[in-house]
Legacy VTK file of the C-alpha trace (Angstrom):
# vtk DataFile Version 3.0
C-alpha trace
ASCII
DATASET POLYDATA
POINTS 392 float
-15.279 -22.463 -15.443
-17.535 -24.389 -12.851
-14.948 -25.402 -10.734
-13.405 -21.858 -9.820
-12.244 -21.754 -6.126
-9.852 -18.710 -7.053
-11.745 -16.459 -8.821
-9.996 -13.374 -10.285
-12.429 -11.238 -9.287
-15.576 -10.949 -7.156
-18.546 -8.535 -6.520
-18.052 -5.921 -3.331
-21.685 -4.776 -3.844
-24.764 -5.330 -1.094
-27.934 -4.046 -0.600
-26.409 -0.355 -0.207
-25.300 -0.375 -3.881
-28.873 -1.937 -4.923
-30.829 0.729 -3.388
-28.660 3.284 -4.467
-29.305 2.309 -7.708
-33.001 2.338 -7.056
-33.079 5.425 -5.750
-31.468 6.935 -9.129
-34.121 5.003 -11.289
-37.096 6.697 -9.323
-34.918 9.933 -9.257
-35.498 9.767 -13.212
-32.384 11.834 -13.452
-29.971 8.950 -15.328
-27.325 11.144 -16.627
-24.491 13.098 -15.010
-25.908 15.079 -11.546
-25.816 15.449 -7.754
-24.539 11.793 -7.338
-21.940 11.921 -9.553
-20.738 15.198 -7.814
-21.179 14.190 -4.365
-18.791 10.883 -5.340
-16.079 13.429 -6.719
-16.567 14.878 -3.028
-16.039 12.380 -1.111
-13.557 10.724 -3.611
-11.067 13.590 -2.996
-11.643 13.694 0.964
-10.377 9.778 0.553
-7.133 11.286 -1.302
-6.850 14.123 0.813
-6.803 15.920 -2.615
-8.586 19.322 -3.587
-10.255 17.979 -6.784
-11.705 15.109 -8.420
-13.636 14.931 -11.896
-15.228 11.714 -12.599
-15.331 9.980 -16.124
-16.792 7.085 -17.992
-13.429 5.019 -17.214
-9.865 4.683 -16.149
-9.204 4.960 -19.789
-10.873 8.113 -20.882
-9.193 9.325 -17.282
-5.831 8.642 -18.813
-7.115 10.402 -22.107
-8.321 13.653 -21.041
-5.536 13.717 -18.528
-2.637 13.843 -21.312
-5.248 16.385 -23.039
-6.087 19.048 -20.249
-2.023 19.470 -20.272
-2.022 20.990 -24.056
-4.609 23.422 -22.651
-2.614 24.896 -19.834
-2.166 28.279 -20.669
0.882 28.967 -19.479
4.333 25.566 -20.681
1.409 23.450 -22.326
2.321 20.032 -24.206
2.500 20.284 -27.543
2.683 17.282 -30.112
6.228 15.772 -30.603
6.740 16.348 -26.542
8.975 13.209 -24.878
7.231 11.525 -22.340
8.744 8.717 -20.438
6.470 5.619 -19.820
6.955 1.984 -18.159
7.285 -0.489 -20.475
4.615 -2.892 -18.735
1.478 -1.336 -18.380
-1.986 -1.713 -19.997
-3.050 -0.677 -23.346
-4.470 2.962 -22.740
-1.536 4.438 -20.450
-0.247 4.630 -24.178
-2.922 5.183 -26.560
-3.648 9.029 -25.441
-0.086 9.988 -25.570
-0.002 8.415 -29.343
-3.676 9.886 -30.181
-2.158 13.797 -29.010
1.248 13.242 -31.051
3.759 12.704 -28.116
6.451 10.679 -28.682
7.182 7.867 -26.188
10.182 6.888 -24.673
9.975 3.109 -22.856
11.580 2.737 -19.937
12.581 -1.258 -18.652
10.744 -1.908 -15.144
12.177 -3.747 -12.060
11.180 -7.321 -12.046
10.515 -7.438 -8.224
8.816 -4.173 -7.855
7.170 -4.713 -11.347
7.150 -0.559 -11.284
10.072 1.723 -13.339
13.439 0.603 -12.909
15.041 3.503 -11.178
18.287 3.701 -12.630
17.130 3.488 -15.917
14.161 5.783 -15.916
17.715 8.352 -14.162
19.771 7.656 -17.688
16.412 8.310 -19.650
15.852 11.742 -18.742
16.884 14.226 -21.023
16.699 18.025 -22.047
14.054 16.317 -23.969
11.525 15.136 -21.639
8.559 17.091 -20.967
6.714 14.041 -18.746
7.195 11.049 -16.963
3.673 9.023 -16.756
4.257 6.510 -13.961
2.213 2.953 -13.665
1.769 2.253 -9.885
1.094 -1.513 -11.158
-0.596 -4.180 -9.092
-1.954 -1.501 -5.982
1.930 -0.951 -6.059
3.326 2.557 -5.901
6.621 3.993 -7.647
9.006 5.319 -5.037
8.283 9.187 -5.530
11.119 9.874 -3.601
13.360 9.063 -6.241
11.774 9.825 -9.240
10.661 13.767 -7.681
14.774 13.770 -7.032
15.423 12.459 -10.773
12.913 15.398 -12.242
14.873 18.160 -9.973
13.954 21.412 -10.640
13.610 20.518 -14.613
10.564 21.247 -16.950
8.984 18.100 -16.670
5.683 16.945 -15.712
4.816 14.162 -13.205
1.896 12.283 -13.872
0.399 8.713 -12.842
-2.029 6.039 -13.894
-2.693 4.735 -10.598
-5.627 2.745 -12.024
-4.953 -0.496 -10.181
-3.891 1.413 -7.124
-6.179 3.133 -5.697
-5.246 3.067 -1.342
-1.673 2.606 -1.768
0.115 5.083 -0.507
4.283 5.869 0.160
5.011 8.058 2.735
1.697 8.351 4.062
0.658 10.105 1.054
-2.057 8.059 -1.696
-0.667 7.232 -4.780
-2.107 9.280 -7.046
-1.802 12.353 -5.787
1.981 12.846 -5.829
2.108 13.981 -9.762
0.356 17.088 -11.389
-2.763 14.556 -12.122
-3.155 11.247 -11.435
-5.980 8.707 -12.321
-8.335 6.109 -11.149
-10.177 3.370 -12.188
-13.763 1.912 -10.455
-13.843 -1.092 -13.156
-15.653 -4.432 -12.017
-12.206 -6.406 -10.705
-10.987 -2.741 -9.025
-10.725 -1.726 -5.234
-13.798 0.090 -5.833
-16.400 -1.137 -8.633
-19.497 1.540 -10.145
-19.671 -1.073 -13.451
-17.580 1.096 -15.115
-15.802 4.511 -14.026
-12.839 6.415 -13.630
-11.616 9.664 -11.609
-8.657 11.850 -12.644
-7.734 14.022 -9.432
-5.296 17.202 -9.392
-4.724 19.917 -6.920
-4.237 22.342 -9.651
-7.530 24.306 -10.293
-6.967 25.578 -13.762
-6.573 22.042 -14.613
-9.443 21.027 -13.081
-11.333 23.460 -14.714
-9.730 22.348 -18.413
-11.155 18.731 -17.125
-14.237 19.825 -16.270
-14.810 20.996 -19.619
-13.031 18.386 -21.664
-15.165 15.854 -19.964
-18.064 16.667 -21.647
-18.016 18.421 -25.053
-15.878 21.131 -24.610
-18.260 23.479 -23.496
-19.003 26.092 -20.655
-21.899 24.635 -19.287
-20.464 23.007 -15.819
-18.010 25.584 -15.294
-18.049 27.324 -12.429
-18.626 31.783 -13.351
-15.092 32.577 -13.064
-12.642 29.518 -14.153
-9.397 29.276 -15.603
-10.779 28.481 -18.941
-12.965 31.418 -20.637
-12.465 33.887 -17.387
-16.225 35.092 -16.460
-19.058 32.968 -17.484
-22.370 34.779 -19.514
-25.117 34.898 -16.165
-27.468 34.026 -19.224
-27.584 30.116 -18.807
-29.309 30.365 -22.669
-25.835 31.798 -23.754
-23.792 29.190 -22.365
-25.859 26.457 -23.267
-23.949 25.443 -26.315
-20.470 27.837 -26.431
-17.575 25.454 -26.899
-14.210 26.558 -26.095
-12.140 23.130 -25.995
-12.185 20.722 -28.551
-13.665 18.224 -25.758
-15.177 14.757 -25.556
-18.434 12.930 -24.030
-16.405 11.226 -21.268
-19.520 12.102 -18.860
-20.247 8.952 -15.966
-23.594 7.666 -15.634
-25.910 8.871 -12.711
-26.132 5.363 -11.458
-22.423 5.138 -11.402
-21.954 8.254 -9.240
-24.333 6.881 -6.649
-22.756 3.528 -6.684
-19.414 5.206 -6.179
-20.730 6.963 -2.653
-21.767 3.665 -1.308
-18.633 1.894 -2.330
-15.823 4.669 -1.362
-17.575 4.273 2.541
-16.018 0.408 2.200
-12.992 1.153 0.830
-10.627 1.303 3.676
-12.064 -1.785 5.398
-11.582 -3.682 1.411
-8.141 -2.531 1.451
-7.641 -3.554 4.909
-8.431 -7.058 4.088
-6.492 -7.464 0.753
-3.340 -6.211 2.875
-4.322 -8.649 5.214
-4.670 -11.731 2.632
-1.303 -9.950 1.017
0.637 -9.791 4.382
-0.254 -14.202 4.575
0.830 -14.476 0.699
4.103 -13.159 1.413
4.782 -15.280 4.850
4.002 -18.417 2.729
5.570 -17.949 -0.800
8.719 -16.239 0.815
12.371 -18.302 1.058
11.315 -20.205 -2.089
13.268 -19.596 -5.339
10.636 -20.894 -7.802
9.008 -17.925 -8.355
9.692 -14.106 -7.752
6.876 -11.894 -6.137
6.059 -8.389 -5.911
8.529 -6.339 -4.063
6.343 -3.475 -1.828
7.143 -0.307 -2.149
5.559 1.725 0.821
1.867 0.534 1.811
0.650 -1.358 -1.495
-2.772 -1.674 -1.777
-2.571 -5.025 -3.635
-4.539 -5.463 -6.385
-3.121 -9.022 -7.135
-0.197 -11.108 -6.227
2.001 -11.462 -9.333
4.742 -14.344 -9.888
7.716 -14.511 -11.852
9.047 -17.982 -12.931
12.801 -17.977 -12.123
14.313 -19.293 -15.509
17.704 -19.000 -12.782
16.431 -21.949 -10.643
14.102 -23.733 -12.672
13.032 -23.826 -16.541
9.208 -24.345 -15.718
7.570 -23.462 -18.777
4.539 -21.020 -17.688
2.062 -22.531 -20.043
2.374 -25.256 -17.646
1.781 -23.279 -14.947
-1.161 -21.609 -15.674
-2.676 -24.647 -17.184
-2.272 -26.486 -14.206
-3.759 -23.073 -12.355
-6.797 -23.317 -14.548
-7.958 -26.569 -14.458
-7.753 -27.102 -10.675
-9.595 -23.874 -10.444
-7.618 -20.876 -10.029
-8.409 -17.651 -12.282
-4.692 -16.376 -13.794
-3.879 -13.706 -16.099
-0.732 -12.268 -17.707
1.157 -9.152 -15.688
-1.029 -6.400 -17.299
-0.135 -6.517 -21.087
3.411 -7.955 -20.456
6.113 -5.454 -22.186
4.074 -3.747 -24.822
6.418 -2.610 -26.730
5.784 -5.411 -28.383
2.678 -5.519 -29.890
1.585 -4.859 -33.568
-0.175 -1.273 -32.504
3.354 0.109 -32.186
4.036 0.426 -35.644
1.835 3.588 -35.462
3.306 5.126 -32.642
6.309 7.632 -32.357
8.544 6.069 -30.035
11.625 4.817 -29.133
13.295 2.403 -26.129
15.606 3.356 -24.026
18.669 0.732 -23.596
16.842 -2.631 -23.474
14.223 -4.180 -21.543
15.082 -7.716 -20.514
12.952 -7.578 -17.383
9.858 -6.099 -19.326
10.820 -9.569 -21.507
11.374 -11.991 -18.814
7.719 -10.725 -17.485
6.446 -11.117 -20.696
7.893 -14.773 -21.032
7.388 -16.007 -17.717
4.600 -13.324 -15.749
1.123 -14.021 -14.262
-0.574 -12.715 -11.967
-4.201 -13.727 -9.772
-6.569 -12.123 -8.452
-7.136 -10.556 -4.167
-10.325 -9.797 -2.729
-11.646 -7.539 -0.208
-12.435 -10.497 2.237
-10.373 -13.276 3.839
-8.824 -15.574 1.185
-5.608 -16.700 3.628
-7.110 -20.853 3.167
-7.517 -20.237 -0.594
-3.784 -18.823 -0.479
-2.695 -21.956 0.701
-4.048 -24.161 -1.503
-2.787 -21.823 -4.196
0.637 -22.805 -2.684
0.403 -25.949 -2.425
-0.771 -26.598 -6.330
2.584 -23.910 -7.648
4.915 -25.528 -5.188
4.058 -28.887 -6.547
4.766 -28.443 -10.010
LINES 1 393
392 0 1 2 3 4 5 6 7 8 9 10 11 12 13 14 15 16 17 18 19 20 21 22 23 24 25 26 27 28 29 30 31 32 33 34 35 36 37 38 39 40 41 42 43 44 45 46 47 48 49 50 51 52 53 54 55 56 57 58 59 60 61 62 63 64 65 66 67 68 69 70 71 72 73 74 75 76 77 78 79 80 81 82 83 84 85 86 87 88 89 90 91 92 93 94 95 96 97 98 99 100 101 102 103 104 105 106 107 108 109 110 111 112 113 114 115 116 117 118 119 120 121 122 123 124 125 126 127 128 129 130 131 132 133 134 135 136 137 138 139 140 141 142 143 144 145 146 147 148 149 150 151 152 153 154 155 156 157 158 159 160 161 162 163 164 165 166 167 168 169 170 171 172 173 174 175 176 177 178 179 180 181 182 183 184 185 186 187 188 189 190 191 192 193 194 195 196 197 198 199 200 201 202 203 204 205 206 207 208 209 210 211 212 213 214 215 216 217 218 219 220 221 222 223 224 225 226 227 228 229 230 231 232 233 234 235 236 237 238 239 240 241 242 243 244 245 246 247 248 249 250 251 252 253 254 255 256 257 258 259 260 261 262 263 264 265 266 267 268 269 270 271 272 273 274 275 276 277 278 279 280 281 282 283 284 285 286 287 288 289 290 291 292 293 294 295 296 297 298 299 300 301 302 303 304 305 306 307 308 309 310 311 312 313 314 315 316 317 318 319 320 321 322 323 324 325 326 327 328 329 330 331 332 333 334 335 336 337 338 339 340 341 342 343 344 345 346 347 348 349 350 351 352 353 354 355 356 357 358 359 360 361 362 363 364 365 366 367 368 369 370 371 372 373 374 375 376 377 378 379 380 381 382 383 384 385 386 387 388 389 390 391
């Protein structure tokens, strides 16, 4: 579209991502090393978290995060498990948790908070339920409060895709760090872009080890001598060279990835300063209208997007219109995520089941959209944005 003055998304790369890139094409060294190590570094000094293991994407994150917990060697998953999921998320939240066997239980979301609706997700728990994945959706986090008080003392896991989150936090604390694992995503329209890329961090080191080694082929090779996974490594490097103990995956990240990732995670605080900025304007002009519903915050979002909610209780604005209207004067939408995807096709091959109903994961479906934030000042493009969804 020539006419975009919205985009969805926009490059946060300068010359410090160019040359880091340069520097890993004369380095000759194009697969997994130093810079992808030095990211996972400085990725979990951002978190304040112990341990970070970088991956390919935010998808094969969520994968070999539901993996490493059949591994554990001491109350691993095990195939027919219960885990609890948000009924509005994207498509791989799900897909690992079908691909290991679990069954899923879907959960209805809030449709101001767009995250787990609390009371439900309360009535959902059961002597059943070995996890609860939560979807911080749109940079927004789940109140952890809550849900940690809803899980009790019982024998379930916390875990979170925090994909679209990354610099949210609640309590001070960054999403993604309040379950046993949580995961990230460095995709081209994220806080943080390295083309493609994902991080699953954990302050558990056995399970960091199990990810370490599911990352790339199940074998010993990046271990550390003494890990949680074989006990004492061979000192013969020959030895090691090709013993698999996991039945692992090549989820390895690209060199040039890694060293994208250190120049970009230096940024990151300033890019989220700005989208709260542009967010903190959004709110001031779309609140005391009744047209359309917007994202409730739940403690310091790092807004990924600003999402809207036609209110079929004031007005029956169809949302094809909407976004139609969006489109050709030049503003970028997309639906909320994948909308409630419970209702795709794909779920005739998953073991699952809802939990009461899920009118609001409907009413997103029906009536959701969502566009794009940016890491610089877009408070004169909000306005216009206004103007043009006010009008209609």
């Amino acid at each position: 579209m020539s006419n975009v003055f919205y985009p969805l998304a926009t490059t946060s790369w300068d010359e410090a991502e160019y040359e880091a890139m340069q520097r890993v094409i004369k380095s000759g060294q194009f697969t997994m090393g130093q810079n992808v190590f030095e990211y996972e570094k400085d990725f979990a000094r951002y978190l304040n978290t112990p341990y970070c293991v970088m991956v390919s994407s935010g998808s094969t994150a969520n994968l070999i995060m539901i993996a490493a917990l059949f591994y554990k060697k001491e109350n691993p998953l095990k195939r027919g498990d219960e885990v609890i999921v948000p009924a509005v998320s994207w498509s791989t939240t799900y897909y690992p948790l079908y691909q290991y066997g679990l069954k899923l239980k879907f959960v209805d979301i809030d449709k101001e908070t767009l995250n787990f609706n609390l009371e439900d997700l309360k009535t959902a728990v059961t002597d059943k339920t070995r996890a609860i994945l939560t979807v911080n959706l749109l940079g927004n986090s789940n109140n952890f409060k809550v849900i940690k008080d809803i899980i009790g003392t019982k024998n379930i896991y916390l875990l979170e895709d925090n994909c679209e989150s990354l610099g949210a936090t609640f309590g001070g604390k960054q999403a993604g760090t309040f379950g046993v694992m949580g995961t990230f995503s460095s995709f081209f329209s994220h806080h943080i872009s390295t083309m493609e890329g994902g991080i699953v961090c954990t302050d558990d080191e056995e399970l960091h080890h199990i990810l370490i080694c599911l990352r790339a082929h199940g074998w010993t090779r990046n271990l550390p001598k003494f890990n949680h996974v074989v006990g004492e490594k061979s000192d013969d490097p020959f030895e090691e060279s090709f013993r698999f103990v996991l039945p692992g995956y090549n989820v390895r990240p690209l060199e040039m990835s890694g060293a994208i990732g250190r120049e970009q995670i230096k940024k990151l605080s300033e890019f989220v300063r700005w989208r709260r900025v542009n967010a903190a304007h959004f709110q001031e002009i779309f609140q005391g209208q009744d047209k359309y519903i917007i994202q409730k915050e739940i403690g310091d979002s790092s807004w990924f997007g600003y999402s809207f909610v036609i209110n079929d209780q004031t007005n029956n604005l169809p949302r094809k219109k909407v976004v139609d209207q969006l489109s050709a004067q030049g503003v970028e939408v997309r639906p909320i995520v994948a909308g409630n995807f419970a209702k795709n096709e794909v779920m005739k091959w998953f073991d699952h089941e809802i939990h009461g109903n899920l009118k609001n994961a409907d009413l997103i479906d029906k009536n959701g959209f969502f566009i794009g934030n940016h890491h610089y000042d877009m408070r004169k493009e909000l306005d216009r944005v206004r103007l043009l969804m006010m009008s209609l």
